[in-house]
C-alpha positions in Angstrom: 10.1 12.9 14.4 10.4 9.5 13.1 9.3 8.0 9.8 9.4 4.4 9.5 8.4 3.1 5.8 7.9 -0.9 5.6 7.6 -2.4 2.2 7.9 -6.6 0.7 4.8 -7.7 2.2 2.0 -9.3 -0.4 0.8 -12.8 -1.3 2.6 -15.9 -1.5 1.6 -19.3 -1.9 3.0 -21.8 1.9 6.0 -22.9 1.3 6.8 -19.7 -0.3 9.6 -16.9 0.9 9.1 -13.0 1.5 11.5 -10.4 2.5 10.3 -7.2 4.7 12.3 -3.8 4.7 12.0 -1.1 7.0 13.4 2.2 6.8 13.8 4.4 8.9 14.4 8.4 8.7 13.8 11.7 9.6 15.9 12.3 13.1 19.6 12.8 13.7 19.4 10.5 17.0 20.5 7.0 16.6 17.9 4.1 16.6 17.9 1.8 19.2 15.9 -1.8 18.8 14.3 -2.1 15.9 11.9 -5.2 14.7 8.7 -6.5 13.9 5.3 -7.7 15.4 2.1 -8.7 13.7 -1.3 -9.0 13.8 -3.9 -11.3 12.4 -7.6 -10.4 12.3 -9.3 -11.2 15.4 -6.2 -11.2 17.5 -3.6 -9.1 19.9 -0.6 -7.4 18.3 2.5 -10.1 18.7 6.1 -9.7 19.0 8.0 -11.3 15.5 11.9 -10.6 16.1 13.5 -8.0 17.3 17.1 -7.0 17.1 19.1 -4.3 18.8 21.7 -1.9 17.2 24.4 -4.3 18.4 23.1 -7.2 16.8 21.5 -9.3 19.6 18.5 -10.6 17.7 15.2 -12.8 19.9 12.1 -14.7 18.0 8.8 -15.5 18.5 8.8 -19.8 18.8 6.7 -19.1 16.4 9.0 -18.4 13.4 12.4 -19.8 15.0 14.6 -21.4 12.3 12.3 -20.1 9.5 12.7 -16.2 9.8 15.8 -14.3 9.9 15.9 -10.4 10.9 18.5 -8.2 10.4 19.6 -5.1 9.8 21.8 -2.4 8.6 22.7 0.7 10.8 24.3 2.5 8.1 20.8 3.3 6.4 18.7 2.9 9.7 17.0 -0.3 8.0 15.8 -3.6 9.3 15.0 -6.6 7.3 12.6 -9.5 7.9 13.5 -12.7 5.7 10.0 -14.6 5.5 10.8 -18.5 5.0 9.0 -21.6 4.9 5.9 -19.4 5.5 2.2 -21.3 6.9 -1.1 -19.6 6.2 -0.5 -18.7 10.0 1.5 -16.2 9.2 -1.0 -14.5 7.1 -1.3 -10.9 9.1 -0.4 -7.1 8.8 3.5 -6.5 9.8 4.6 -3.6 11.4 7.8 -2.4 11.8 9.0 -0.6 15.2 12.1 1.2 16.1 13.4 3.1 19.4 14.6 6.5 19.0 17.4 7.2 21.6 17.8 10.6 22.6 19.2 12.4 25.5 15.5 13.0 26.6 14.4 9.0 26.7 13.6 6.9 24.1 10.3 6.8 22.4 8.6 4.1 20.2 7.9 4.6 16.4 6.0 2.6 14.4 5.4 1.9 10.6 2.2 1.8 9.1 2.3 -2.2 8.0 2.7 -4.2 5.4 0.3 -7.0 4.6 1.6 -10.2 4.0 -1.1 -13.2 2.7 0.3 -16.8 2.9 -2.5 -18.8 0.6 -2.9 -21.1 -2.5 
């Protein structure tokens, strides 16, 4: 089993910057892909950034140029660097990560992080 605990989300005023953390723990199998989506209210779950365990990193067109993702494999943790940020990008954040076993690999989630872009 997988925990994944997100923290950093809360309000800040457009313009403004945030930084997301997500750790993850709990299982002696390496993690595979790791990133965040979102999802405002009254619309579908969408992909933010993702990056894999080698570094290969993809963006929404979204938040190209204003977010950054990256992460550290040493602690299992995956940062989201929140800049420039609209009132569109007001919405709950949920981590993911891929647990890679010998088995398959298998999808954990966090349980989000809200994150309020207002003046």
């Amino acid at each position: 089993q997988v925990q994944l605990v997100e923290s950093g989300g809360g309000l800040v005023q457009p313009g403004g910057s945030l930084r997301l953390s997500c750790a993850a723990s709990g299982s002696s199998f390496s993690i595979g892909a790791m990133g965040w989506y979102r999802q405002a209210p009254g619309k579908q779950r969408e992909l933010v950034a993702g990056i894999t365990n080698g570094g290969n990193t993809n963006y929404a067109d979204s938040v190209k140029g204003r977010f950054t993702i990256s992460r550290d494999n040493a602690k299992n943790t995956v940062y989201l660097q929140m800049n420039s940020l609209k009132p569109d990008d007001t919405a709950v954040y949920y981590c993911y990560g891929v647990l890679v076993t010998s088995k398959g690999e298998y999808d954990y989630w966090g349980q989000g992080t809200q994150v309020t872009v207002s003046s």
